[in-house]
C-alpha positions in Angstrom: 14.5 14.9 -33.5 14.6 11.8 -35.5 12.9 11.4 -39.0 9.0 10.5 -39.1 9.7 7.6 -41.6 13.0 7.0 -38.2 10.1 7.2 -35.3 7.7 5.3 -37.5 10.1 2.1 -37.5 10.9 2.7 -33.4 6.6 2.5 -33.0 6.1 -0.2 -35.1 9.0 -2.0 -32.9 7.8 -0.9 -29.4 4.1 -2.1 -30.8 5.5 -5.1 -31.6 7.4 -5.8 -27.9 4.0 -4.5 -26.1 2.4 -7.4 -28.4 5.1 -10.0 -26.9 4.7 -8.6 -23.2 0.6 -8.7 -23.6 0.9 -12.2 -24.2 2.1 -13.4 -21.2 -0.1 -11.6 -18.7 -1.9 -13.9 -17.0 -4.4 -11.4 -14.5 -5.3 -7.9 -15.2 -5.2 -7.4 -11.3 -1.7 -6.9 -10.9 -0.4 -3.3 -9.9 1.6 -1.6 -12.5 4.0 1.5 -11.9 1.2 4.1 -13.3 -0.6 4.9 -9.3 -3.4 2.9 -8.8 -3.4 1.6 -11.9 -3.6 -2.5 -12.3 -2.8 -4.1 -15.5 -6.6 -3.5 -16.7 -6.7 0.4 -16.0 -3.1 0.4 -18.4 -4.4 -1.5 -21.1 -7.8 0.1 -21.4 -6.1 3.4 -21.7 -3.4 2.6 -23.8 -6.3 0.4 -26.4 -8.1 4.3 -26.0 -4.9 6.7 -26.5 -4.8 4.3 -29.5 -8.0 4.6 -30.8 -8.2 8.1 -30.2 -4.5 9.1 -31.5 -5.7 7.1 -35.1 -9.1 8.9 -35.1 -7.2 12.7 -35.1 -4.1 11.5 -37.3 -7.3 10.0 -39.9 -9.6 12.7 -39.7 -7.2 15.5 -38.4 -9.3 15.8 -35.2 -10.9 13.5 -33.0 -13.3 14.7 -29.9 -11.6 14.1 -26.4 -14.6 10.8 -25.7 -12.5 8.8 -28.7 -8.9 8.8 -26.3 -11.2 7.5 -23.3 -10.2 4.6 -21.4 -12.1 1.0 -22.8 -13.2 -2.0 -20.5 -11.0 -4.7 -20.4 -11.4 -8.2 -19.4 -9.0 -11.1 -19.0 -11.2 -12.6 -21.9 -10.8 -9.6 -24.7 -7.6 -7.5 -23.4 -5.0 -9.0 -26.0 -7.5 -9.1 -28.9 -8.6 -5.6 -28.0 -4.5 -4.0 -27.4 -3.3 -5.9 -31.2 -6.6 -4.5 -32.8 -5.7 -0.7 -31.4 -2.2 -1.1 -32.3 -3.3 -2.1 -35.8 -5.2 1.0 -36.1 -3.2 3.6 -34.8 0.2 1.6 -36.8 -1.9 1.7 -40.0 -3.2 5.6 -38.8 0.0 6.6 -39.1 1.8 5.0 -41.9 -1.0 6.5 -44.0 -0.5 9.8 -42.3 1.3 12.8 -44.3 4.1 14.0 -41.5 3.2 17.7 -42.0 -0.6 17.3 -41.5 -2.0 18.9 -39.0 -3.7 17.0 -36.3 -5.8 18.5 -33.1 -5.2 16.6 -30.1 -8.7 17.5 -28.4 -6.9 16.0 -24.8 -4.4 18.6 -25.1 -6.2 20.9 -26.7 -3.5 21.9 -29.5 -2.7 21.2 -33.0 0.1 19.6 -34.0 1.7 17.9 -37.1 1.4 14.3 -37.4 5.1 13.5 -37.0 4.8 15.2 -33.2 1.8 13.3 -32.6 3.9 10.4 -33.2 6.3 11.7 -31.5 4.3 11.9 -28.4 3.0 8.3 -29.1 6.3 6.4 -29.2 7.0 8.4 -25.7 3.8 7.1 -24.6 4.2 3.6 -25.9 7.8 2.8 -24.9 7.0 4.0 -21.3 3.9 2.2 -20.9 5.8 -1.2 -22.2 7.8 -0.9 -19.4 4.8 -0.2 -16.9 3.8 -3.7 -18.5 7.0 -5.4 -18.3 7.7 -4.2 -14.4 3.7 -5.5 -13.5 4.9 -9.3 -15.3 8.4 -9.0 -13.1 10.7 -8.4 -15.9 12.3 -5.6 -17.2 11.8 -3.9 -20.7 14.4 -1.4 -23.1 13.6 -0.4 -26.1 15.9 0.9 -29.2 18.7 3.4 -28.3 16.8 5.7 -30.4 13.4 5.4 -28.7 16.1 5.9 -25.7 16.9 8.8 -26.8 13.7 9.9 -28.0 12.0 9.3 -24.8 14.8 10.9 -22.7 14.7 14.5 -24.6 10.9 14.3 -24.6 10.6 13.5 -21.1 13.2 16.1 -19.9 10.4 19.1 -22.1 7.9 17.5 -19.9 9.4 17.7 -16.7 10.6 21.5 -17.3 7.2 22.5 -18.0 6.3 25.7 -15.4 3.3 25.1 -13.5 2.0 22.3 -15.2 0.2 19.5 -14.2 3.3 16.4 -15.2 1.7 14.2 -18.2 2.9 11.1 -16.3 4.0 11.5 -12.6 5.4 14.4 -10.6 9.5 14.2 -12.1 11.9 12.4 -9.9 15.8 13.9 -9.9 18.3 12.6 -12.8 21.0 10.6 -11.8 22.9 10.9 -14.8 23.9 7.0 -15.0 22.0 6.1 -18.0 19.4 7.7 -20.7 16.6 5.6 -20.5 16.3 5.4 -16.4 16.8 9.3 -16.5 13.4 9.4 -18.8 11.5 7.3 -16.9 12.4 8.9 -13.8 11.9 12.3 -15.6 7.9 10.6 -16.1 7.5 10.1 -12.7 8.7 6.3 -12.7 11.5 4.8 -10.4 13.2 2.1 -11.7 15.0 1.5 -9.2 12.2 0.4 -6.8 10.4 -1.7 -10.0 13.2 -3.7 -11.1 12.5 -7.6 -9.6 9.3 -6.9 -8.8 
């Protein structure tokens, strides 16, 4: 598992690349790989995963309403996404790695450097939900790569469970980063060119 100070650098970058991609949408009716999700459903829970990650990493805990989805509009969304991301970046750089932090949506503590953890999974993924719903294709660092594909594999090995993402799709073995997001649930395959 890479360092915190390692994952905090591969956020702040896949932050940064969700801030390039938000700026070109143009609608926030246009599907996105997450089912039935448009491109207002994904950024009104990734502004609320945000919001409520930064609350529990602040204040150690955070009740399960502060992770809800928020309203977006065409006229807020971007304003609304680089505000969240400023809180949750700022969350976390102020955040003692070996704190412990409840995560009242999965109902478990967990130290701040696996809440981040769990963030840059969610982060890089959903960049790429964003990229595929603009028609372009999106790859972050090898090391978010990497990150993503070993976390993604726990995930889809889980017994019984209910997949965070998507119900897993097979490996193919061809390349790290496809393997994760099939792993989440996501085809590339039949997103690339959209």
């Amino acid at each position: 598992m890479p360092t915190f100070p390692q994952m905090l650098a591969a956020y702040d970058q896949v932050l940064a690349d969700t801030a390039a991609l938000a700026s070109r949408v143009r609608s926030l009716a246009v599907p996105t790989p997450c089912a039935d999700w448009d491109l207002a459903d994904l950024f009104g829970h990734m502004v609320g995963q945000n919001l409520g990650f930064a609350a529990a990493v602040t204040d150690g805990d955070a009740p399960i309403a502060a992770y809800a989805s928020v309203p977006i509009t065409l006229d807020d969304y971007d304003r609304q996404w680089r505000d969240s991301a400023d809180t949750i970046r700022e969350a976390f750089h102020g955040a003692d790695p070996e704190a412990t932090v409840h995560l009242a949506e999965f109902d478990f503590a967990a130290t701040a450097t696996v809440a981040l953890g769990m963030q840059l999974l969610d982060a890089a993924v959903h960049a790429w939900d964003v990229a595929m719903a603009l028609g372009t294709d999106y790859r972050p660092g090898t090391a978010t790569v990497d990150h993503v594909h070993a976390m993604a594999r726990q995930i889809a090995s889980r017994p019984g469970g209910t997949p965070v993402f998507g119900p897993p799709l097979a490996e193919d073995g061809d390349d790290p980063w496809s393997d994760g997001l099939r792993l989440l649930g996501r085809d590339p395959s039949r997103h690339v060119g959209v």
